[in-house]
C-alpha positions in Angstrom: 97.3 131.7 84.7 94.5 131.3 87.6 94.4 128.6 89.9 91.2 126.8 89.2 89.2 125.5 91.9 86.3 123.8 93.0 84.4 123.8 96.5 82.6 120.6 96.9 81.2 120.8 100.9 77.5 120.4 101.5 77.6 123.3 104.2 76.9 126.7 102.3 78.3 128.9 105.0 81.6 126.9 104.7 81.6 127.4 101.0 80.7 131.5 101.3 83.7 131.4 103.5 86.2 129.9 101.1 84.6 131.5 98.1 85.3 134.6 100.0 89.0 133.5 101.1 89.8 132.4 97.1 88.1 134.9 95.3 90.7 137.6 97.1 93.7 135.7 95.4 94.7 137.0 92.1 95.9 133.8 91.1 92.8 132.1 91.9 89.6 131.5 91.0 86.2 129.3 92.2 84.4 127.7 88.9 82.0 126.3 90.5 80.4 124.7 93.7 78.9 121.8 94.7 76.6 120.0 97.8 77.4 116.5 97.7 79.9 114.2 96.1 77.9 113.3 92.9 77.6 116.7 91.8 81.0 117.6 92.6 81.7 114.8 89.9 79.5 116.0 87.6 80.7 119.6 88.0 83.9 118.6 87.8 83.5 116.6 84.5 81.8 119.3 82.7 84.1 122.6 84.8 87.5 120.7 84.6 88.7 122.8 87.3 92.5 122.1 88.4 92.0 121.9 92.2 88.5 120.6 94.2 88.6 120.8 97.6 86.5 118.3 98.6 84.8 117.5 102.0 85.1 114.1 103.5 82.1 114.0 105.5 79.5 114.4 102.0 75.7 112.7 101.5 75.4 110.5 99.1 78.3 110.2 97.6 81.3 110.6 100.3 84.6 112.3 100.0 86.9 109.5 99.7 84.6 107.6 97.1 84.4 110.9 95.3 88.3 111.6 95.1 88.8 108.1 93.8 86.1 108.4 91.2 87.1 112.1 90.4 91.1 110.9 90.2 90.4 108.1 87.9 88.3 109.7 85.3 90.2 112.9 85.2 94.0 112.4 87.0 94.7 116.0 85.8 92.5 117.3 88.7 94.1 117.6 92.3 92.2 116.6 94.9 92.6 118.9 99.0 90.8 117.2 101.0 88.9 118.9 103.9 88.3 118.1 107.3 87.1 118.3 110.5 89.5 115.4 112.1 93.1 114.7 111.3 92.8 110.8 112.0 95.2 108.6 110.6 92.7 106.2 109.0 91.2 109.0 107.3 94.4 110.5 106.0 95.2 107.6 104.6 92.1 106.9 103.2 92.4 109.9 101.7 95.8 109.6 99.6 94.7 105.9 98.9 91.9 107.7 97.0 94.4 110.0 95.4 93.7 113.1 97.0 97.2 115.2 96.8 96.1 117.6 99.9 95.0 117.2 103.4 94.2 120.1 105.5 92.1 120.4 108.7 89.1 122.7 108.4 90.8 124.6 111.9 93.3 125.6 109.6 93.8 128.8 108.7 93.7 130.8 105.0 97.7 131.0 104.7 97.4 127.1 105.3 94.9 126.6 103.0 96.2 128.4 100.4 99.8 127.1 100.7 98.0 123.6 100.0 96.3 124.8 96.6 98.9 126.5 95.4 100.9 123.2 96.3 99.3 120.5 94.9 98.3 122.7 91.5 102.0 122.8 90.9 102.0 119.0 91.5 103.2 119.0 94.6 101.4 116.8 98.0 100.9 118.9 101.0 99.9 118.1 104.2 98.6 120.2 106.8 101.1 120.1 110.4 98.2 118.6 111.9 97.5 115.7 109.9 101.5 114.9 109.2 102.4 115.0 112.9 99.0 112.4 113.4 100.7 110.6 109.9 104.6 110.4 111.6 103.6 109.8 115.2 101.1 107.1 114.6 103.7 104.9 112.3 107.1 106.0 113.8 109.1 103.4 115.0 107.0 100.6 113.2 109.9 100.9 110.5 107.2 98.9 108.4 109.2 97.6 105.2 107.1 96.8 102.2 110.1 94.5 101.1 110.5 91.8 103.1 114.0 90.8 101.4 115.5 94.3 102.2 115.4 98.0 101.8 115.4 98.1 97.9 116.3 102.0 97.9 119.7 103.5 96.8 121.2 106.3 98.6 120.5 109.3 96.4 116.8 107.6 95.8 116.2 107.6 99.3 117.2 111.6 99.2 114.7 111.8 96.6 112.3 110.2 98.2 112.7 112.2 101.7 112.5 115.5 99.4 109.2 114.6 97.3 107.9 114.0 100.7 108.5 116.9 101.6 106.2 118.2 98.9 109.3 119.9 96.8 109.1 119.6 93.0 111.6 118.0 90.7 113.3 121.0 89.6 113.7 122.2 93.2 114.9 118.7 94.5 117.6 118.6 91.3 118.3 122.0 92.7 119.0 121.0 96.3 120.8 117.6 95.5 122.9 119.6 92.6 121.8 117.2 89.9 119.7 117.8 86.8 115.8 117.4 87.2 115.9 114.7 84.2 117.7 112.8 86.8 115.4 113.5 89.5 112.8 112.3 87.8 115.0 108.9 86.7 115.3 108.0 90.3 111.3 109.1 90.7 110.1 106.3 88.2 113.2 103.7 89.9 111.4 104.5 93.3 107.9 103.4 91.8 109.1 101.0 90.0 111.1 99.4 92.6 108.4 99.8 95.6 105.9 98.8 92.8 103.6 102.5 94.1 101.8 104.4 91.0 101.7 108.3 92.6 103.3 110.9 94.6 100.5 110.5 97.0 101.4 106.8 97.7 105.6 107.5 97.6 104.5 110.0 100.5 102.7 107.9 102.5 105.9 105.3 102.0 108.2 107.7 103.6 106.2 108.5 106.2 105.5 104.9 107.5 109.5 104.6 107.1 109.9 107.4 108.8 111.8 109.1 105.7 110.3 112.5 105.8 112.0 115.8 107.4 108.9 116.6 109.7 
C-alpha cells in the first residue's frame, strides 16, 4: 500500500522538488500540498494523509504549532519535520510537538526517504545532522529525570537504547531474542515509569542520557 504524504512548505519550488523526488517512489504518493500551516491542517483533516512533511519556518501558522495541533487532532498522522537549521532548541521543539522525523533540508533524497518510510512504519528518525547536534549538545549532562535514581531495568534500558535507534518492536524482540509482546511490555514499563506518553519523547530521554548507539 502507498505511502501517503503531504508537503506543507510555503516555497513552491521546494514543493516541485519533493513532489518530483516522491512521485518517483512506487510506494509513495503526494495527496496534497499546502503554503502555510493552517492549510496544511485543513488539508490534512480532510486528505488524512499518513506522513506530512512539514516546514518549520511557515506564515501564519508555524511548523511547530502546526505539528502539535495536527498530532492531537489526528495522532495517526506522522509528522518529518523540515529544515533549514539542525539547532537543538528547534529539534526539540519539534518532538515536544510530536513530530516523529527531523531531517535538514541539505539532506539528500535517500535521506529523506529513509525518514518517511521510517516514521510511516512507526518508527522516529533523525537525520545525522540533527542527532549529532541532539548527542553532543546534552552528552555528559547525564540529566536524570528521577531524582531518587535511575528507575530503568536492564533489558528496559536495552529497549530503550534500540527504540532510539528508530528500530520497531518486532525487530528489537528480534535482536534481544525475546517475543515482541514482551517488547512492547517493557515499552509501556518505560512510559510508565519515566511518566513520557510517545516514542518521540522516550527518544529524546535517551538521548539526554546518553542512551542511544549514535
Amino acid at each position: 500500500m502507498s505511502i501517503r504524504v503531504l508537503l506543507v512548505d510555503d516555497h513552491k519550488i521546494l514543493r516541485d522538488a519533493l513532489r518530483g523526488v516522491l512521485e518517483r517512489e512506487q510506494d509513495i504518493t503526494v495527496v496534497g500540498e499546502a503554503n502555510d500551516g493552517a492549510e496544511g491542517l485543513k488539508l490534512a483533516r480532510e486528505l488524512r494523509p499518513d506522513v506530512a512533511l512539514m516546514d518549520i519556518g511557515l506564515p501564519i501558522l508555524g511548523g511547530i504549532d502546526a505539528t502539535r495541533s495536527l498530532v492531537a487532532e489526528h495522532p495517526e498522522v506522522k509528522v518529518v519535520a523540515l529544515s533549514t537549521f539542525s539547532d537543538r532548541r528547534i529539534v526539540l521543539q519539534m518532538l515536544d510537538a510530536g513530530a516523529r522525523g527531523y531531517v535538514v533540508k541539505s539532506a539528500g533524497r535517500d535521506e529523506l526517504l529513509r525518514a518517511i518510510r521510517a516514521v510511516a512504519y512507526g518508527r522516529t528518525y533523525l537525520c545525522p545532522d540533527a542527532s549529532a547536534v541532539l548527542v553532543e549538545s546534552l552528552r555528559g549532562k547525564k540529566q536524570v529525570d528521577n531524582p531518587a535514581g535511575d528507575p530503568i531495568g536492564r533489558r528496559e534500558r536495552e529497549v530503550l537504547q534500540l527504540l532510539a535507534d528508530g528500530l520497531t518492536s518486532p525487530e528489537i524482540g528480534k535482536r534481544l531474542h525475546i517475543a515482541t509482546s514482551t517488547v512492547e511490555v517493557h515499552r509501556r514499563n518505560l512510559m510508565r515509569k519515566l511518566e513520557l506518553h510517545s516514542i518521540a519523547e522516550l527518544t529524546k530521554y535517551a538521548v539526554r542520557n546518553g542512551l542511544t548507539s549514535t
